[in-house]
C-alpha positions in Angstrom: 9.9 -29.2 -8.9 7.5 -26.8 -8.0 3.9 -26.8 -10.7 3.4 -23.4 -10.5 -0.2 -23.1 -11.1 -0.5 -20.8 -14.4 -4.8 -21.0 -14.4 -4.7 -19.7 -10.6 -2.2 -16.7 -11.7 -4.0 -15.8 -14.8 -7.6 -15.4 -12.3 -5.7 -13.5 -9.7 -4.6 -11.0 -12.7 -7.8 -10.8 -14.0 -9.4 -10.2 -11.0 -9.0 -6.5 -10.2 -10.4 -6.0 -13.9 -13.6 -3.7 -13.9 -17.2 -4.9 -15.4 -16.7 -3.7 -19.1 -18.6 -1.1 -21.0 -19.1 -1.9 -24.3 -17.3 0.9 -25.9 -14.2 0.0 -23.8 -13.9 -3.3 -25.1 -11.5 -2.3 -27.3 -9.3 -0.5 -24.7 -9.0 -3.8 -22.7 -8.8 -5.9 -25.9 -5.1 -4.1 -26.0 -4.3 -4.8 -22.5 -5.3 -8.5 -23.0 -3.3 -8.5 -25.9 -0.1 -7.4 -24.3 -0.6 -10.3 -21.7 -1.5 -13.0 -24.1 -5.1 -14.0 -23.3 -5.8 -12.4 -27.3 -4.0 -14.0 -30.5 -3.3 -11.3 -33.2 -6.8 -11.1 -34.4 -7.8 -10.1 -30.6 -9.7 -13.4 -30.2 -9.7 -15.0 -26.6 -6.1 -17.8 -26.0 -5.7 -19.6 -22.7 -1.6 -18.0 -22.5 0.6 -16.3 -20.8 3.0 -13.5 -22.3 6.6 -14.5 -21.4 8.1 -16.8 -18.3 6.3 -15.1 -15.4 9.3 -15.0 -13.3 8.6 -12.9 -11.1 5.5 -14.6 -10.1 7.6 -18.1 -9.8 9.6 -16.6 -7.8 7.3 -14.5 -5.3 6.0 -17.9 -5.2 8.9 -19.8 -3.9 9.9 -17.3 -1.4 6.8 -18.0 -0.1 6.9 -21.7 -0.2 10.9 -21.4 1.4 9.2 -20.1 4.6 7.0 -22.8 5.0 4.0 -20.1 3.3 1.0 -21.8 1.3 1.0 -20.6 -2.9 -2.6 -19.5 -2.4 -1.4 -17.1 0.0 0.3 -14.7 -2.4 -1.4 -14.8 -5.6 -2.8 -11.4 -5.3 0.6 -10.4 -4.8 2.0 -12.5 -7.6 -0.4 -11.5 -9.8 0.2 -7.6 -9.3 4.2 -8.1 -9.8 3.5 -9.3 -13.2 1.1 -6.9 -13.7 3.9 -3.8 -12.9 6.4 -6.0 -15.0 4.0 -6.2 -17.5 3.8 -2.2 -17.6 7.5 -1.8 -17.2 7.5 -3.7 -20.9 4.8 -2.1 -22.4 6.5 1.7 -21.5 10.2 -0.1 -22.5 8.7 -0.8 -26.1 7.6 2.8 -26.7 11.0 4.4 -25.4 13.3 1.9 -27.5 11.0 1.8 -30.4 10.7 -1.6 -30.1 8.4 -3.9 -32.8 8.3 -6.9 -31.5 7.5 -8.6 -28.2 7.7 -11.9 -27.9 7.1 -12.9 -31.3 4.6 -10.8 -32.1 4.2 -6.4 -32.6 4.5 -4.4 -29.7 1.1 -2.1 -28.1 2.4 0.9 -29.4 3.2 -0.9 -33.1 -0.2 -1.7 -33.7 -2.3 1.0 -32.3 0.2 4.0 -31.5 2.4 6.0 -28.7 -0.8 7.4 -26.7 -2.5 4.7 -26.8 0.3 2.2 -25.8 0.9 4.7 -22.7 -2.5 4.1 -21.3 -2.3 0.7 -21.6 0.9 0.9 -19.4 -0.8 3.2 -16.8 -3.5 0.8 -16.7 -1.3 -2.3 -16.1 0.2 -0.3 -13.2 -3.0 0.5 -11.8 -4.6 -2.8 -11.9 -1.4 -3.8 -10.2 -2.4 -2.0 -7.4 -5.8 -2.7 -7.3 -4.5 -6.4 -7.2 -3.0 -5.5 -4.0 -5.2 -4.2 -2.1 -7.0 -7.9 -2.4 -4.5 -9.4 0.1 -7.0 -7.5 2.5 -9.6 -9.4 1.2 -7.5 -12.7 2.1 -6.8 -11.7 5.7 -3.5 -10.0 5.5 -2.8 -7.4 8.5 -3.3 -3.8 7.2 0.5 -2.8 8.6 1.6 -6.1 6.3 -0.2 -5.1 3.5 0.8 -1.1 3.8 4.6 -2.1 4.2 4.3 -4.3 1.1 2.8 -1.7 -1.1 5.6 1.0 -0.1 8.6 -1.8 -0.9 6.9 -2.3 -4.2 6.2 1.1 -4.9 9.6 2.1 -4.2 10.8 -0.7 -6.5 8.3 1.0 -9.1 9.9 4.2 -8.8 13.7 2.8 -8.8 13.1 1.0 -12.1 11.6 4.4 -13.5 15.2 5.6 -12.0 16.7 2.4 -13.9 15.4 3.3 -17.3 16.1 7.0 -16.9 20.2 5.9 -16.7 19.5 3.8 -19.3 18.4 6.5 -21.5 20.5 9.1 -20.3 23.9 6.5 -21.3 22.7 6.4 -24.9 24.6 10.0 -25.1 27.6 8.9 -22.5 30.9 7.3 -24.1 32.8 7.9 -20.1 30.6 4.7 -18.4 32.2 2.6 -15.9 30.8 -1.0 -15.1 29.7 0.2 -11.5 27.7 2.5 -13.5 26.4 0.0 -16.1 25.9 -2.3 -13.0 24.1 0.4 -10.8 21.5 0.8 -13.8 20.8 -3.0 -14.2 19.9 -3.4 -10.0 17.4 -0.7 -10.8 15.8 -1.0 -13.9 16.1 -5.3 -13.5 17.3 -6.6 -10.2 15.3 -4.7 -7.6 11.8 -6.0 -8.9 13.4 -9.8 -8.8 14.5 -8.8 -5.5 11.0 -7.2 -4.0 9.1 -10.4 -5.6 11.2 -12.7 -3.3 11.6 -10.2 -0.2 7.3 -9.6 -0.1 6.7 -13.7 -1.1 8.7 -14.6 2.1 7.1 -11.5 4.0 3.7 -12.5 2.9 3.9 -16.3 3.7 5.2 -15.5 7.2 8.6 -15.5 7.1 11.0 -13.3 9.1 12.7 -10.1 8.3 16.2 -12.0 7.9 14.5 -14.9 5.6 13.0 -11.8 3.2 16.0 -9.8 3.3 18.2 -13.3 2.6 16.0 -13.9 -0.1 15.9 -10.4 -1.3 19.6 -10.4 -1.9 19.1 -14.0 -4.0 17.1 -12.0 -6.1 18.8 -9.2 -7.1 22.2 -11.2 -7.3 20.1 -13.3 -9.4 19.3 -10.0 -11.7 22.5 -8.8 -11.9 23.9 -12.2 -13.0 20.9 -12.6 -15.3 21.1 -9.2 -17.6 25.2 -10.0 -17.7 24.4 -13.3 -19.3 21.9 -11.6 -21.6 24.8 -9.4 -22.7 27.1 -12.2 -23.6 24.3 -13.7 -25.3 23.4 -10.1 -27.1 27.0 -10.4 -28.7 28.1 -13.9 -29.1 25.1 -15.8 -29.1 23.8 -18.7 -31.5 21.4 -17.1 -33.7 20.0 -19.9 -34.8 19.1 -20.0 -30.7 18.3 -16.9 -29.7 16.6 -15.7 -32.4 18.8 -12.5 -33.5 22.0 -12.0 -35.8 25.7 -12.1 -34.5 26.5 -9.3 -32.5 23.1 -7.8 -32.6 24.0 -5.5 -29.9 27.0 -3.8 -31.3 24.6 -2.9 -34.7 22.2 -1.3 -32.3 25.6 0.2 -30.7 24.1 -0.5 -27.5 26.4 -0.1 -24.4 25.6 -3.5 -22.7 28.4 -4.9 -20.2 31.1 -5.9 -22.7 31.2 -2.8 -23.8 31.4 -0.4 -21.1 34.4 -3.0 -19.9 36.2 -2.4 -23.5 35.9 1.2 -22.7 37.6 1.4 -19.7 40.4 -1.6 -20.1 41.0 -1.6 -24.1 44.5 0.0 -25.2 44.0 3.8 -25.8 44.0 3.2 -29.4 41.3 0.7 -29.2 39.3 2.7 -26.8 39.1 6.0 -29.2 38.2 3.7 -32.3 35.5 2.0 -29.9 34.1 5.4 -29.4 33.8 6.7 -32.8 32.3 3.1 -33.9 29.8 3.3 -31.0 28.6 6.8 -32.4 28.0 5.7 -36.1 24.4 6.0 -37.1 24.0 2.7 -38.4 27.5 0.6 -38.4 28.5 -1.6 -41.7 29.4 -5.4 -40.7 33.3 -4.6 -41.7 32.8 -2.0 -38.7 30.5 -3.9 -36.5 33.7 -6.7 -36.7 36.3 -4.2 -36.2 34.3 -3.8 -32.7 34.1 -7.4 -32.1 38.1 -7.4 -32.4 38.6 -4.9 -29.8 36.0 -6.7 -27.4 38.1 -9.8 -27.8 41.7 -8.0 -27.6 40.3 -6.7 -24.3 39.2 -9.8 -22.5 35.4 -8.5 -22.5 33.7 -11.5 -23.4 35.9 -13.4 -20.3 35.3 -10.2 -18.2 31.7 -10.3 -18.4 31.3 -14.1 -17.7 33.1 -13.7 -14.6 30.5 -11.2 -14.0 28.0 -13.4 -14.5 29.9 -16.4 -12.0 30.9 -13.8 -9.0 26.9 -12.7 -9.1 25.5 -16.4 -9.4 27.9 -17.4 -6.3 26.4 -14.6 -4.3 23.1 -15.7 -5.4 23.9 -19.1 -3.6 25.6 -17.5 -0.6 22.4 -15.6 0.1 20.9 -18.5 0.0 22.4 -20.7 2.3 21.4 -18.0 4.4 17.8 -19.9 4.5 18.4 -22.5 6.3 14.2 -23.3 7.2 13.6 -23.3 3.1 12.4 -26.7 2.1 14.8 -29.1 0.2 12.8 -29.2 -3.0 12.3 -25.1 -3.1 16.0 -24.6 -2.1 17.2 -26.9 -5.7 14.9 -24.9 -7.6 16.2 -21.8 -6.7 19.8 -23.5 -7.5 18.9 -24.7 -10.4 17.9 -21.1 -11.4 21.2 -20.3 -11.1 22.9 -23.2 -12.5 20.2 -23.0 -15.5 21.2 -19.3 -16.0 24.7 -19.5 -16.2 23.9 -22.3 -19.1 21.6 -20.3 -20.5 21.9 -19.8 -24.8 19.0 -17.7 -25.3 
């Protein structure tokens, strides 16, 4: 198995940071905050804020095309910066007041502040990319990998925009619910794999073949989550029973009980889905019609067809290394397996 070097990640994130003023201190304390180099008094950890997936896997595209991990830690390092944005500006816009154990940016020091720590995780993302000039890269290289990851950017601004607008939308279809998650999660799993294997030298096929691993791998991924979101352990993942349907959000289960449930079912779902804050005996009444309609089977097929297409795309790879190829398998396998 890959050691993915989590010192070497953390410098290559930290690099594009400015020489501080003293009176911004406090500005940058935030950002380091959010990315889990400060504890909750804002003094100095050795951390990391969440899995750093997207890194990992930027990594191992590069690594599948016979690449070097030094080559792309600029690159891996502004992915994670972008995600790290993506969760910063998620927080504000669900009212979120906790990430990852601990309060959110905008929680602990407000809306306009929390947005400029965003735009300055973005930023710095960019400023992190413009260093794989700095380590040799061609300028057309370099120029075609900012455009696919600001493109990405922009789709997952698209992403959360469907997301938003479906809070008031009872008619969703799954290819709607699905078209959402590629933008808003898939794509940037994707563009991490496709720009790793670009940036360690592979060819257009290997990227694009590894591109489609990774939003397969998205798509199977946020599926899971919503199987999880419903009918998952809490004594695992950390949230009540069927913490989704109290927040009436319209995960994947869902939008399949809106479309397949027995008219009678469906028009119940719909009024329960609009209730301001749902009671337990009504939060249950929309666990029944989930299970009349299959949802809970529905969705894990979901989750199966996507992680198979995951592995097809794959196999397309036939140059990756055999110890990169079974850890990208074992992504999948570990998904599908996955409780929290």
């Amino acid at each position: 198995m890959y050691d993915f070097d989590l010192s070497a990640l953390r410098d290559a994130m930290r690099a594009p940071f400015p020489s501080i003023a003293p009176q911004l201190e406090p500005f940058y304390a935030m950002l380091e905050y959010h990315l889990g180099w400060r504890d909750e008094r804002l003094q100095p950890q050795f951390g990391a804020a969440g899995k750093l997936v997207r890194p990992r896997l930027c990594t191992l595209a590069c690594l599948a095309v016979g690449g070097q991990a030094e080559q792309v830690r600029p690159l891996a390092a502004a992915l994670q910066l972008l995600h790290e944005m993506t969760l910063v500006h998620d927080d504000i816009q669900d009212r979120s007041e906790q990430r990852r154990g601990r309060s959110t940016v905008w929680r602990r020091w407000g809306d306009a502040q929390a947005i400029n720590v965003g735009d300055a995780l973005l930023i710095l993302g960019q400023m992190a990319l413009e260093r794989l000039m700095a380590a040799g890269y061609p300028p057309k290289l370099v120029l075609d990998i900012i455009r696919a990851i600001n493109q990405t950017a922009l789709a997952i601004c698209e992403g959360q925009y469907l997301d938003l607008a479906f809070e008031e939308r009872l008619e969703l279809t799954e290819a709607d619910y699905l078209a959402m998650v590629e933008r808003k999660t898939a794509r940037l799993l994707g563009i991490s794999l496709r720009t790793g294997a670009l940036a360690g030298g592979g060819s257009a096929e290997a990227a694009s073949s590894l591109e489609e691993y990774g939003i397969a791998l998205g798509l199977a991924y946020q599926a899971q989550d919503d199987v999880l979101g419903i009918w998952g352990d809490p004594s695992v993942t950390g949230k009540p029973v069927a913490d989704d349907l109290y927040r009436r959000k319209k995960s994947l289960p869902v939008v399949h009980a809106l479309s397949h449930a027995v008219p009678e079912d469906r028009e119940r779902l719909r009024t329960l889905l609009t209730t301001p804050e749902p009671a337990d005996a009504q939060v249950q009444e929309m666990l029944d019609i989930l299970a009349r309609a299959g949802s809970r089977a529905a969705t894990e097929q979901t989750v199966a067809r996507y992680s198979r297409l995951a592995c097809d795309a794959l196999a397309k790879v036939p140059q990756c290394p055999p110890a990169v190829r079974e850890e990208l398998q074992t992504l999948v396998m570990a998904l599908e397996l996955r409780t929290s």
